[in-house]
VEXZATI-147899 format. One record per residue (C-alpha): y negated, x, z. Coordinates in steps of 0.25 Angstrom, whole numbers. Layout:
! VEXZATI-147899
+-------+-------+-------+
!    py !    px !    pz !
+-------+-------+-------+
!     Y !     X !     Z !
...
+-------+-------+-------+
This chain:
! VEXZATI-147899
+-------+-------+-------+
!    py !    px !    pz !
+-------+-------+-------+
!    95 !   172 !   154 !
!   101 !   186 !   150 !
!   113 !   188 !   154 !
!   114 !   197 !   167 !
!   127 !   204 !   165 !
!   125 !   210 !   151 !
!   129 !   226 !   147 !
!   117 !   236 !   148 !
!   117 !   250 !   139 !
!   121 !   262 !   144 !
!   105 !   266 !   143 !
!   101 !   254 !   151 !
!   111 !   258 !   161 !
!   106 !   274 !   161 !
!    92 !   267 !   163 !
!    97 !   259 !   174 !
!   103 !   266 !   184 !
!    99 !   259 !   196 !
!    95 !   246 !   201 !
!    79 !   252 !   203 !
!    78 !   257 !   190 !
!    82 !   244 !   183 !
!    73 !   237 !   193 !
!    61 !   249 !   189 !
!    62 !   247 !   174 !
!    63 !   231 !   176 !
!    50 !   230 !   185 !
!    44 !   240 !   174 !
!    50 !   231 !   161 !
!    42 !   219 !   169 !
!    29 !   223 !   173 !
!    30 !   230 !   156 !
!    31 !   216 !   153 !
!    22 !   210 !   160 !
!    31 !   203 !   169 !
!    29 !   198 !   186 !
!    41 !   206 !   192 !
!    43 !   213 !   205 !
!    54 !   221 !   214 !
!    59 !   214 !   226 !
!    56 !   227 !   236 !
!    68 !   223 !   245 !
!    80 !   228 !   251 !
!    75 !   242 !   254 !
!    77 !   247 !   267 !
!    76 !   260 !   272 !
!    82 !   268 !   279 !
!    76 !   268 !   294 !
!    66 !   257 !   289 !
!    67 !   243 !   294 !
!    68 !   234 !   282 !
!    54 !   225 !   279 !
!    56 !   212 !   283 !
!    60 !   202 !   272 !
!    69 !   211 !   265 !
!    81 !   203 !   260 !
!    93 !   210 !   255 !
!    96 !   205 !   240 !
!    83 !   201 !   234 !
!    84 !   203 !   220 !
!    76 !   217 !   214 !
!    65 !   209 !   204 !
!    57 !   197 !   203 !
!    48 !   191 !   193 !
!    41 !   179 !   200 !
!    38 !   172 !   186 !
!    44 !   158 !   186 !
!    52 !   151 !   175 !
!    58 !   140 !   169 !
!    70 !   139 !   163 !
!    67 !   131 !   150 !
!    83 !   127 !   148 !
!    86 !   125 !   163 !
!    72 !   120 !   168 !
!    76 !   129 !   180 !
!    63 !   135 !   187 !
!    63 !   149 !   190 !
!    52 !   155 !   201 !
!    56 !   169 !   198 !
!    67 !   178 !   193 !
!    73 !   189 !   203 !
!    80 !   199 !   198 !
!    92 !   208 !   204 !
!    94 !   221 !   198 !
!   106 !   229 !   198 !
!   111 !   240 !   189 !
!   120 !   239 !   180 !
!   136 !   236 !   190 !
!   126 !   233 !   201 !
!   130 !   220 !   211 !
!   124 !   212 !   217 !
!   125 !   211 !   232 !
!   128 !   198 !   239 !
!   112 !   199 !   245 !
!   106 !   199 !   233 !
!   117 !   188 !   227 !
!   111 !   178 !   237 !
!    96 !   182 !   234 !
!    98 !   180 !   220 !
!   105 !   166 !   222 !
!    95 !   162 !   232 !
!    84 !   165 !   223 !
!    90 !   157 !   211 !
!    90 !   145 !   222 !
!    75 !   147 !   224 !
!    75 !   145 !   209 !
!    73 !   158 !   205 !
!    80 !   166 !   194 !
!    86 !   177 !   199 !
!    97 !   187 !   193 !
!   104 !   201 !   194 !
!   102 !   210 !   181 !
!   109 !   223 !   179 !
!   101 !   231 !   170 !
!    86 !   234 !   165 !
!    88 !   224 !   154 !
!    94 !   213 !   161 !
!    83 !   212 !   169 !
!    74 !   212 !   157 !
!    81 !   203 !   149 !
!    83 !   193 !   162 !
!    68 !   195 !   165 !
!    62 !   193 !   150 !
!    72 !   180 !   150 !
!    66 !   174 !   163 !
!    52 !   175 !   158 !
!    56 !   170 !   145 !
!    57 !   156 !   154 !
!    46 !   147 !   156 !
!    35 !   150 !   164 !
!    31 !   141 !   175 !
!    18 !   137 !   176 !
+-------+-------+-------+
């Protein structure tokens, strides 16, 4: 898998500015390519609104419910979740726990700081097996 923590160009940074956009030009990169992916729309209270029920704090941003096999671990993978942050972004303890908890459920899940990131972490899950 790509690694997570590499350098992004001053453009891809420009492009980047915040944690929707990457997720707008992901979400667009997918469904270009052909690819099952959807936004997780939780977390977003409002002001004066009472939250919907099920809303849990720390849910990662994107999933692509495809699974995977990993040919070199044999590890089985029912989907991948995805956490996006821009570029110095952290991530909170809430979200820490979502994404370990998923990987227990034996998903792959990971944090990806740029619009390339994502793609490279995306293009190499569905490089995996499929599971049929």
């Amino acid at each position: 898998m790509p690694d997570n923590t590499q350098k992004i160009t001053p453009e891809e940074y420009r492009a980047t500015a915040s944690e929707r956009s990457i997720q707008e030009a992901v979400i667009n990169w997918c469904q270009w390519k052909g690819y099952l992916v959807y936004a997780v729309p939780n977390g977003q209270y409002r002001r004066g609104e009472r939250p919907e029920p099920g809303l849990q704090r720390g849910v990662p941003d994107l999933c692509v419910p495809v699974a995977r096999i990993d040919p070199e671990t044999r590890a089985v993978f029912g989907a991948l979740y995805i956490e996006l942050k821009r570029p110095g972004g952290r991530v909170r303890k809430e979200q820490e726990a979502w994404l370990k908890a998923l990987r227990q459920a034996g998903n792959r899940a990971v944090v990806c700081y740029s619009v390339g990131v994502a793609m490279e972490e995306i293009e190499a899950y569905m490089r995996l097996e499929a599971v049929i």
